[in-house]
N, C-alpha and C positions, 0 to 999 in steps of 0.2 A: 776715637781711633778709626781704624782701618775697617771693621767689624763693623762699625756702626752706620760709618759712612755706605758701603755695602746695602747694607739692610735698606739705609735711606734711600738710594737711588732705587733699589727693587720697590718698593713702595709708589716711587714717583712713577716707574714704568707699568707698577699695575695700576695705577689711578688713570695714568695718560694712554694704559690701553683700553680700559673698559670705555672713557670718554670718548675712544676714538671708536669703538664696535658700535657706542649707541650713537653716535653720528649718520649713520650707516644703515639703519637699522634692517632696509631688506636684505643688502648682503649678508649681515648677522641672523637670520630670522632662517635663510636659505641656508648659509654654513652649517648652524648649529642642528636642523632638523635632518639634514646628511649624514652630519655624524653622527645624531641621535640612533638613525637606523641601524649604521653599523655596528656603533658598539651597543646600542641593546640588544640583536640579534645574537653578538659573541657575548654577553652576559648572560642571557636564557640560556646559550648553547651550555655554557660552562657551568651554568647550577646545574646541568641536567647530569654535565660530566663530573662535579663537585659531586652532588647528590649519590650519581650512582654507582663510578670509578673510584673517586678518588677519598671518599669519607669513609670511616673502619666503620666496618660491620658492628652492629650493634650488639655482638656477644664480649665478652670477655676474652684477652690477647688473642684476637681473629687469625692473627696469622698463625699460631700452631693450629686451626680448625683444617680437617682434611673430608673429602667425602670420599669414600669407598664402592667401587664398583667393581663388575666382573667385565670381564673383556673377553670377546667372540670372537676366534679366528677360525674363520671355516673358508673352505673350496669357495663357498657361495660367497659371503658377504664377512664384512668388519664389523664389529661392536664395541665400541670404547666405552661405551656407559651402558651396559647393561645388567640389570636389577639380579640379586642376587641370590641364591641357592641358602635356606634358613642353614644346612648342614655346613657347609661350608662357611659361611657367618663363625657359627659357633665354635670352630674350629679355627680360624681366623684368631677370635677373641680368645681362646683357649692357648694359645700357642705365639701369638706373638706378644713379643717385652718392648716397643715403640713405642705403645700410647699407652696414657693415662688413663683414657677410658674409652670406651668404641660403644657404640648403640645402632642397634636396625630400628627400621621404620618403615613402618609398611600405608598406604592411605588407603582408609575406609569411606563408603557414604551411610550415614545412618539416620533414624526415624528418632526425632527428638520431641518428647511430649512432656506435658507438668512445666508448671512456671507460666507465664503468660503467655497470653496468643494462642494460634490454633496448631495443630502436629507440625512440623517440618525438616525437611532431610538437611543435614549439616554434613561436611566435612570433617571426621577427626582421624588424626594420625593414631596409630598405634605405637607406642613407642617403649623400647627395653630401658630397664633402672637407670643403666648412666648417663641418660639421652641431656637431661636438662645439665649436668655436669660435664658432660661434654662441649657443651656450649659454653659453661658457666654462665648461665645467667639463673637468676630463682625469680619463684613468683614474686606479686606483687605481695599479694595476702597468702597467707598459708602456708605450704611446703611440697616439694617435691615427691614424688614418689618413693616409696621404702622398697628394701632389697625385696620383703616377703610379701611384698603388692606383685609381684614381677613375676609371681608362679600363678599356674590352672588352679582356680576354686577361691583365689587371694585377690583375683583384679578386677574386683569391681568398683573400683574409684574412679574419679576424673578429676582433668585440671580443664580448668573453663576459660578462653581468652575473653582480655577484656570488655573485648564490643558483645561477647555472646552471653557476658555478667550485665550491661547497661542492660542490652537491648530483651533478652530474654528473661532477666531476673530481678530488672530495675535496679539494679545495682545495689541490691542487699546486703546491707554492712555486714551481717549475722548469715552469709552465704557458709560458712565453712558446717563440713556438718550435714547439709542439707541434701533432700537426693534430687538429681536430674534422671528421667528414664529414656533409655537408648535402646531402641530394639527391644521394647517392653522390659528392659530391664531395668532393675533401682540400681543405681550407679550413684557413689556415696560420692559429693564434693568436695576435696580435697587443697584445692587451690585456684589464682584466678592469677593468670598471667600481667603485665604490664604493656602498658598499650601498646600499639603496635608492635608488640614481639609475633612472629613468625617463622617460619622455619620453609624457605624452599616455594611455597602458596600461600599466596594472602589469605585465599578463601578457606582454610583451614579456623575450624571454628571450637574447638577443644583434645586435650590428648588424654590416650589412655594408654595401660599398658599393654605392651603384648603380649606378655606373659610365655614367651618361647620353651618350651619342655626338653632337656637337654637328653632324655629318654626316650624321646617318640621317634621313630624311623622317616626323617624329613624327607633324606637325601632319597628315598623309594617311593614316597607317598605325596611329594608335592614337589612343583616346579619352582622357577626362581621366580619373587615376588619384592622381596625386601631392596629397600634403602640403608645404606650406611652411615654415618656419621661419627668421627671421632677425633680424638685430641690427642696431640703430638707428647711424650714427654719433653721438658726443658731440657734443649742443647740435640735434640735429635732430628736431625733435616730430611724433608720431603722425601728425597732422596735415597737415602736409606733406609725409610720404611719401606718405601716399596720395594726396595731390592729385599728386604725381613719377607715381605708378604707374597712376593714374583716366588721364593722358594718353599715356602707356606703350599703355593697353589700348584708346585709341582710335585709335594710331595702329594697332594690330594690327586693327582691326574694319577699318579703310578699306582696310588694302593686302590682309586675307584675309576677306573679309565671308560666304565659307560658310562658315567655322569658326568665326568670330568676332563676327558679329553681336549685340546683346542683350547680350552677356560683358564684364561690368566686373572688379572687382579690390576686394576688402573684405581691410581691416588691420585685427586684432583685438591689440587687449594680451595676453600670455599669458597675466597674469592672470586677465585676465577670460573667458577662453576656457577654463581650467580650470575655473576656480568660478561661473561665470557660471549655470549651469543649477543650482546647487544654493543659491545665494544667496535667492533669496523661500522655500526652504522653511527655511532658517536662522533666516531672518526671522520667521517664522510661529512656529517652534518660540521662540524668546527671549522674543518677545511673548508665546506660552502660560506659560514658566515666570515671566515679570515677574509676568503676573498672579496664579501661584501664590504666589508670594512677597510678595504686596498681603493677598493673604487671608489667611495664615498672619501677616501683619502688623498686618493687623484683628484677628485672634483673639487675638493675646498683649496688642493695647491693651486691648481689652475683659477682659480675664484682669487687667490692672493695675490698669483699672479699678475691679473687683470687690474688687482688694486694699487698693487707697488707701481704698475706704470701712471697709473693715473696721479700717485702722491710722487711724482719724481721732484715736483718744483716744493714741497714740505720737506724731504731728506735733504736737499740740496742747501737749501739754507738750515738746516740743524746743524748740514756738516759745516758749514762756513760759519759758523757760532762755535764750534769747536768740538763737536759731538764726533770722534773717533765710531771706526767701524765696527770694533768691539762693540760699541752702545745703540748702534743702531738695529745690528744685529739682535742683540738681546733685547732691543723693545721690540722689534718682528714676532721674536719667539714668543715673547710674553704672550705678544696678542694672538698668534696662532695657539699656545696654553690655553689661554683663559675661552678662548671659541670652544677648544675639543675638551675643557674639563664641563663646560656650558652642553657640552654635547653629550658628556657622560651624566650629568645631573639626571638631565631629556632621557638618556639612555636607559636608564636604573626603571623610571615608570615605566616605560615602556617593555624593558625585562619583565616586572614583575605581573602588566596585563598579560605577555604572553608565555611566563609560567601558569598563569591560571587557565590559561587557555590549553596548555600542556596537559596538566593533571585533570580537570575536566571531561576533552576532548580524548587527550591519548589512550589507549590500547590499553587494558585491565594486565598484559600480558608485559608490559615491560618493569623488567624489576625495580624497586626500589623507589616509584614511584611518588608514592608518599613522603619522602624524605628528600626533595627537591625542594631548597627554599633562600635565597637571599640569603648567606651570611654573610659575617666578617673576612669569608677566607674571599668569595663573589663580589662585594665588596672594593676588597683588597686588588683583586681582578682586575674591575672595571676604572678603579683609579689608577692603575698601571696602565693600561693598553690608552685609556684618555690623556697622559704624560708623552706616552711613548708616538701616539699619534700627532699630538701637536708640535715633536719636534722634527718628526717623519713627515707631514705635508707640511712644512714651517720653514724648514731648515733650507730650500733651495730659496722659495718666493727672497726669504730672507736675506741671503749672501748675496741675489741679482738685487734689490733692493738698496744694501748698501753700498752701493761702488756710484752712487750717481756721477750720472757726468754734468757738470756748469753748461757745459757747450750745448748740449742735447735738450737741457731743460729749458734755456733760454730760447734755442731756436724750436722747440717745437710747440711751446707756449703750456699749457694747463691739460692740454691733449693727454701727454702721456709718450714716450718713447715706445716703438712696435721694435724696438731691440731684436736683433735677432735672436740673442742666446733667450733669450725669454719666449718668443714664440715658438724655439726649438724645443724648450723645454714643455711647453705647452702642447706641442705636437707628441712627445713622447710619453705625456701623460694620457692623451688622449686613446694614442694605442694601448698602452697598459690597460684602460678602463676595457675598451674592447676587446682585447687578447681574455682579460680577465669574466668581463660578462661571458664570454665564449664558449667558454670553461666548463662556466656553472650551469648555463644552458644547456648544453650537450649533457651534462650530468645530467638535470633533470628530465632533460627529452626521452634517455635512457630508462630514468626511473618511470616515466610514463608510458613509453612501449612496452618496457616489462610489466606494468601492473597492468596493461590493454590484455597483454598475453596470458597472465593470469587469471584474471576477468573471463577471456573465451575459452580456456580451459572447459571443455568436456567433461561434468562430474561423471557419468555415468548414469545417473537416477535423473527422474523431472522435480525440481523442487516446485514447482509451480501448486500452489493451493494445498499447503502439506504441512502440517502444525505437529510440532513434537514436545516429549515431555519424560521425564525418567521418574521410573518408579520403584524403589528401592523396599521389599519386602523383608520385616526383619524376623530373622529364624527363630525367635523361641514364642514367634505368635505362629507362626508358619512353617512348621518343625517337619512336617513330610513333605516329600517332592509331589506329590500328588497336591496338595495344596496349594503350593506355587504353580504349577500348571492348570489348576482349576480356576486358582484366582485371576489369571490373565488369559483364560479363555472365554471366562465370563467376563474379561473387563472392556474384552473385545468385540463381543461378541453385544452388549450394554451398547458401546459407543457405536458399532454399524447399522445399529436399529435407527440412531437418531436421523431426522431429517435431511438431506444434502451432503452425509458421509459418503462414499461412495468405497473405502475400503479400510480395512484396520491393519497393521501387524506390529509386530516387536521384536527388538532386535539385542544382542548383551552390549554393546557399543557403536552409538549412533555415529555415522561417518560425519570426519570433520570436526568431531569435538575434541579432540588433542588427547584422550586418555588412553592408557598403556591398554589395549589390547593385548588379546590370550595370543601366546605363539608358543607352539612344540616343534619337535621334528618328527619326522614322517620317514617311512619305506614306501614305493612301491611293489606290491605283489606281484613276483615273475621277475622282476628285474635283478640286476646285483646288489646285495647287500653294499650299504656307506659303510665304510669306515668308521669305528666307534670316534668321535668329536667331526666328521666329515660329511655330517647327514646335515640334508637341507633343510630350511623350519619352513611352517607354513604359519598364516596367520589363520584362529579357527574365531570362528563367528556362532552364535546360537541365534536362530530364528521361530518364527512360528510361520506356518507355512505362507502365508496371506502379506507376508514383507514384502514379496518383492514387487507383489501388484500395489501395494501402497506407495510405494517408491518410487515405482516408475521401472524398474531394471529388469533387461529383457531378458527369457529364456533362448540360447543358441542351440543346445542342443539336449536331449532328452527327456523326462517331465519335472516338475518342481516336486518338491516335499508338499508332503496332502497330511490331510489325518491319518490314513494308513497307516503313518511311519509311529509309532509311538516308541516308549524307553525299548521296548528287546529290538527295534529295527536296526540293523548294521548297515544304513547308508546315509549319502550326503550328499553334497552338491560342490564343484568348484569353480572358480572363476575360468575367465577365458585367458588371463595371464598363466595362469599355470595349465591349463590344456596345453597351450603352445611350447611352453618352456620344456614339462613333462614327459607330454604327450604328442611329440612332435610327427604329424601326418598321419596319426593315429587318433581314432574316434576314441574318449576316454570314458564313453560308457557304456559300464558292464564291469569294467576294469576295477581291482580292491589296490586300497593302498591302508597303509596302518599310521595310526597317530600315535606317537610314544604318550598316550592323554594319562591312561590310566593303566594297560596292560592290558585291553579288555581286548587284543585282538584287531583284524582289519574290518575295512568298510568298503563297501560297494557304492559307488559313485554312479549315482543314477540322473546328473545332467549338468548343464554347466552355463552358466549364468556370465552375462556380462558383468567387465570390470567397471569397479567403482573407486574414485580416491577418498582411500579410506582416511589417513592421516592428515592426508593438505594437498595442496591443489599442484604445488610445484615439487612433487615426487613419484612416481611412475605408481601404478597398482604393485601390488608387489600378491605372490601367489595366496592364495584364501581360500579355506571352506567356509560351506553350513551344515551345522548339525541341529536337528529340529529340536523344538525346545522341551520335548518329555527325553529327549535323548540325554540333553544336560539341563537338568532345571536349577538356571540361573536365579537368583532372588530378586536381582537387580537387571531389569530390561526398560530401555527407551521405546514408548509407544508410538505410533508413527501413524498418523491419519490424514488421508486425503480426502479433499471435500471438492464439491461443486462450485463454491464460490471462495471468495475471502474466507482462508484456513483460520485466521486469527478469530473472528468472531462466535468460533467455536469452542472454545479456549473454555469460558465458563459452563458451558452443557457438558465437556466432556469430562471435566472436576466433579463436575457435581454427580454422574455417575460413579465415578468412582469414589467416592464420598458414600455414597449410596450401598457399595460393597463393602466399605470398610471406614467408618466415622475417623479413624485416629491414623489412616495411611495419607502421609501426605503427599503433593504432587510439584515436584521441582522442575528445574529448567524451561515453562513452560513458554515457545518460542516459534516460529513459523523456519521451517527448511533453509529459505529466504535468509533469514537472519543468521541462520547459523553457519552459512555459506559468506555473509557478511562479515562474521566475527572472526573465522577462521582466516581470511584475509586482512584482517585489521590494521595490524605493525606493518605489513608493506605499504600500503593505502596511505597510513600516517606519516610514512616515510616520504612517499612522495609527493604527501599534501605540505611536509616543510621543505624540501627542496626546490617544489617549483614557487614559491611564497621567495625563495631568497632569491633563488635566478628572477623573480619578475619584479625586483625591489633593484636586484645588480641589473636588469635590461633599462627599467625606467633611470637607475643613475648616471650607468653611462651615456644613455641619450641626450639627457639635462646635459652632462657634463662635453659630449660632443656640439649639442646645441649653443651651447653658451658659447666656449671656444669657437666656433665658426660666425656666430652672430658677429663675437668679437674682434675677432679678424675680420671679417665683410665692413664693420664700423671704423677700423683703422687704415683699411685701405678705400675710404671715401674719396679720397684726393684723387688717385688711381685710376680707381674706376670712371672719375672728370673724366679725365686726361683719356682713357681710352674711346669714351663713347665722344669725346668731342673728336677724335681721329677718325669715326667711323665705327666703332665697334657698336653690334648690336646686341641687344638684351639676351637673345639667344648666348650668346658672344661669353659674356655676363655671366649668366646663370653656368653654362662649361666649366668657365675659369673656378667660379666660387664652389661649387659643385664638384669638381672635380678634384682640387684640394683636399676636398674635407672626405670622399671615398676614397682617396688613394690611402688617409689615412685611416682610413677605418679597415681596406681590402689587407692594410699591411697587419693591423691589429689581428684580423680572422686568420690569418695565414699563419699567426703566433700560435692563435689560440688553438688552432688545429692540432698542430706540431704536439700544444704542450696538453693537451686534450688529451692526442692517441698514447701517451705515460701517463697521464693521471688519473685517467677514468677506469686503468686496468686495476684501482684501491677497487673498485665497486663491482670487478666481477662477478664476487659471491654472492650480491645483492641483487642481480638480473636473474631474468626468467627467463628464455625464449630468446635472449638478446644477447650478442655479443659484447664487448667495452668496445669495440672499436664500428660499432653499425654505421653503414654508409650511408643507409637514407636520413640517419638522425644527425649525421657529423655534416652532411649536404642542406637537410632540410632547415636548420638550425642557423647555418650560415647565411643560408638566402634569407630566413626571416629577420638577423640581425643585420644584415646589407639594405634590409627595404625599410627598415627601422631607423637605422642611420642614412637612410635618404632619404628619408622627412624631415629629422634634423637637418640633415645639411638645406635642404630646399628652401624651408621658410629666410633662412639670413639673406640666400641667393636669391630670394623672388624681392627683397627689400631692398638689395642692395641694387636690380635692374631699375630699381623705383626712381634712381637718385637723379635731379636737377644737374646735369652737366656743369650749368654757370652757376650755383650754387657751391656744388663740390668743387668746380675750379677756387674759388674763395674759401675754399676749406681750411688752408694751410693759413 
């Protein structure tokens, strides 16, 4: 029947195209590694975006998951995510009918000993009863937390993730039961989670509870610290939770308006709270590889089209055998098919070298990481876009292809017709490739002056020869503050003895490591009282006095904290951003201002220290104290030592003293300044280590594919070029004409790409530093680079085609 026949001639036209590709083979060889780049480039791009956008969350129906935050509207600044008041929590969870269930979470570092190996500080959340039900997910082994685990003197349990059951416990079948000790304490094990479950951080290595006391006086006695998490009931939308909790948070401003003024309540989808921050650079990346895969799709039409003129005298007689347009057509298509699914095959291996290369290489910081891999759904992907490509550079070669003309094939012999509509088409491909390199260029030039700018960023401190490391002292070995100030004045006081130290100190929060730093708000003494919710915060810092000469960070004005200052001293230091901001023309010491810390009163400000980026490099100092460290004796401080030569080789004498003070205190983060300045930068770095890899894959395509077309042309106007140079015309002459041709079309291509440049590069504003979207030296510089690029291209055809034998080419035709 009708069916069958069908099937049979498709069979005929995929046998008679694959015989005709391997005929061919370097055009075949050239097409298919073109389009191998393209679509393996958008295959890696799209497991990343599979992996991290588009696959559900690994809890149970992700989508009612909501995360709970407090939101800051003050005079000074905005806060949409900020961590949350325990009293207000509790009240929250007490008073609203939305969720199923709601949990805080607060992150710890703790000293983990017993089991194999030697002490070491871990990561674990603290988390309330309905935390793991909130997620719904359960352990792997064992079980979740009980409601009477979740009170003071009941939570000494834990649930242990998987890697920290292998790695730390050998993965002992008979773990439930057994204790792990956390801060010298025995902590009964209770459950061991399934693998890669996480919550928020990877590096989180077991949970415990927090045990919140719905009697203790939070809202007076502590600031905001907690994380929230919670589950929607069925049929109740985003949306009107948070209008339940917006009124929740206004009854709490009216009945406590010094704690609660200003303080709303922001409900994020989990989703969007995981991937949210890494969403526009996803973006940015797809779009780069689409447009790879435009060009490498121009260059194989352009390649088709070079071929169709050459097979003019095989169509011609197919069609004179009877072979309708329809069928020639769809033998084109076949074999432009079978090239780009050849090219998607190529493509797949090459995805998955450069997803290893992703997970490897990429930034510890981008979420979701781990769960980037080749499926069905990437896949499904890549044999789409290799369909959809082969009928997208297929479809013109194709339709010029079938209309031969008898006349044209006859008289121009095996040559090939230089058709106009064909080399128009050729010429319009040519700009595409170029408008589109353009593009991608200027994008990356962008991403690379902003990471330049990044890079020259000013920290404030000298990292130069400076080795850091965190020390997390757990309280019921180390139960007086007198002891934690003992312990790290001797630990410091150990390490500057050794040889080539040149200075020690310690800090509660080492700059640049992305952790939640202490912030209160403040008065100063003499001025007007803020507004209750209209008082500005400051970020406070704990030192010991010997920080800043270890760090490099100078004194501007009055003396640093010395020993002197001990717990009853009422003074501190502050930055030179809030002198200025504050203390405007005004010397600010001598001057008190009060920290809302504890109620203990103000402090006398006895000098003021240059600014440092505390957070990250591309966000301004924002204002800071220090208070010395008998003043707040933190448990947890990052020590910070500078040496005379290579900081790193210090690394072991400086454990081993501290080993020497305390056998079971362990010693983490251990890392040179250097590095940590490197890692805080990481995700931009990576950003624009893949961006400029696609502009210089889209620079090299469109060159081949400008070179090839202009070679091509120079070889069909052989005859021509006779005719001129027998009239007189000289090579110079020559080299003009051919040359000149192939820049017009390229000057018309960069004038596209500009145009479509200054609208698309304004996706990646958010992702500059120091840089505009619309920069003029990188939108000029970029230009000239691909004009001198494309006249090398053009040159070589034009120094060939000066080469030619006049009486030669006259015999051409």
């Amino acid at each position: 029947g009708r069916t069958g026949f069908a099937i049979e001639t498709f069979f005929q036209d995929l046998r008679y195209g694959m015989r005709s590709l391997l005929k061919k083979p370097g055009f075949t060889l050239t097409a298919v590694i073109a389009l191998a780049l393209g679509i393996g480039a958008n295959t890696a791009i799209f497991s990343v975006i599979n992996g991290v956008l588009l696959r559900s969350l690994s809890y149970a129906s992700p989508e009612r998951i909501v995360m709970l935050w407090e939101r800051s509207l003050t005079s000074e600044t905005t806060r949409l995510q900020n961590v949350i008041s325990p009293a207000n929590f509790l009240d929250w969870q007490k008073q609203s009918t939305s969720f199923e269930h709601m949990a805080a979470v607060a992150d710890l570092r703790v000293n983990l000993t017993g089991g194999t190996g030697e002490p070491e500080e871990i990561k674990v959340q603290l988390v309330s009863q309905p935390f793991f039900a909130a997620l719904g997910v359960q352990p792997l082994i064992g079980r979740p937390f009980l409601p009477e685990e979740d009170k003071t003197g009941n939570e000494l349990v834990i649930i242990l993730s998987h890697e920290l059951w292998q790695t730390r416990f050998a993965s002992d079948p008979q773990i439930l039961g057994k204790q792990a000790t956390i801060n010298g304490r025995q902590r009964t094990i209770v459950g061991v989670m399934a693998p890669g479950f996480h919550f928020l951080d990877n590096q989180v290595r077991a949970w415990a509870p927090l045990a919140l006391d719905p009697a203790f006086d939070y809202r007076n006695k502590t600031g905001r610290y907690l994380r929230a998490v919670a589950r929607l009931k069925p049929g109740v939308a985003a949306r009107q939770a948070q209008g339940e909790l917006a009124g929740i948070a206004k009854q709490l401003e009216q009945a406590f308006p010094e704690k609660n003024t200003g303080w709303g309540v922001n409900l994020v989808p989990m989703h969007e709270q995981v991937v949210g921050e890494i969403r526009p650079v996803l973006v940015v990346l797809f779009a780069a590889v689409a447009f790879v895969l435009l060009i490498a799709c121009a260059n194989v039409a352009n390649l088709l089209l070079a071929r169709a003129a050459s097979r003019q005298k095989e169509l011609v007689l197919r069609a004179a055998l009877g072979a309708g347009r329809v069928r020639l057509v769809r033998q084109m298509l076949t074999e432009s098919v079978l090239l780009s699914l050849m090219g998607g095959v190529l493509g797949v291996l090459l995805a998955f070298w450069g997803i290893q290369f992703l997970i490897g290489f990429g930034p510890d910081n981008i979420p979701r990481l781990n769960e980037i891999s080749i499926d069905l759904r990437v896949l499904g992907f890549t044999f789409g876009i290799s369909l959809l490509c082969g009928v997208l550079f297929g479809l013109i070669p194709a339709l010029q292809a079938s209309r031969p003309d008898l006349n044209d094939a006859l008289k121009e012999g095996s040559r090939g017709s230089t058709g106009g509509r064909s080399g128009m088409f050729r010429n319009v491909f040519v700009i595409a490739e170029v408008s589109l390199a353009l593009v991608l260029l200027i994008g990356a030039g962008l991403m690379i002056r902003s990471f330049m700018r990044l890079q020259s960023v000013e920290t404030g401190f000298n990292p130069e020869n400076v080795l850091t490391m965190r020390l997390q002292l757990p309280r019921k070995k180390y139960a007086d503050p007198h002891q934690i100030v003992d312990f790290f004045k001797q630990a410091q006081d150990r390490v500057a003895a050794l040889p080539g130290v040149q200075a020690v100190g310690a800090i509660s929060y080492l700059p640049l490591t992305g952790g939640l730093a202490s912030r209160d708000a403040f008065k100063i003494v003499g001025q007007p009282a803020p507004l209750p919710g209209q008082e500005p915060g400051v970020e406070v810092r704990v030192i010991t006095p010997t920080y800043f000469r270890a760090m490099g960070i100078p004194l501007l004005k009055g003396r640093l904290l010395d020993e002197r200052d001990v717990k009853e001293s009422r003074v501190l230091l502050i930055n030179e951003t809030m002198a200025k901001r504050y203390f405007p023309g005004v010397d600010p010491v001598g001057k008190q201002m009060e920290v809302f810390w504890d109620g203990s009163g103000p402090d006398e400000i006895v000098g003021v220290v240059g600014d440092i980026h505390e957070g990250s490099l591309n966000k301004e100092p924002e204002p800071a104290i220090y208070w010395t460290h008998p003043r707040e004796p933190y448990s947890g401080m990052a020590l910070v030592v500078r040496a005379s030569g290579d900081a790193a080789r210090f690394a072991t004498a400086v454990q081993k003293e501290i080993r020497a003070l305390d056998p079971d205190q362990p010693v983490a983060d251990v890392r040179t300044m250097k590095e940590v300045i490197a890692k805080s930068i990481a995700r931009p770095r990576f950003n624009t280590l893949l961006l400029t890899i696609f502009a210089g894959v889209a620079l090299v395509l469109a060159s081949v594919g400008l070179y090839g077309v202009m070679n091509y042309s120079a070889t069909q106007r052989t005859h021509e070029v006779g005719i001129r140079m027998a009239l007189g015309a000289t090579r110079a002459d020559i080299m003009r004409l051919v040359v000149g041709n192939g820049m017009l079309l390229t000057l018309i291509g960069i004038g596209i790409g500009v145009a479509a440049s200054l609208v698309l590069t304004r996706v990646m504003a958010n992702l500059l530093f120091g840089v505009t979207a619309t920069d003029v030296p990188t939108f000029l510089g970029v230009s000239i680079v691909l004009a001198a690029v494309a006249l090398v291209a053009n040159y070589i055809p034009a120094r060939r085609a000066t080469r030619v034998n006049p009486v030669i080419a006259l015999r051409y035709e």
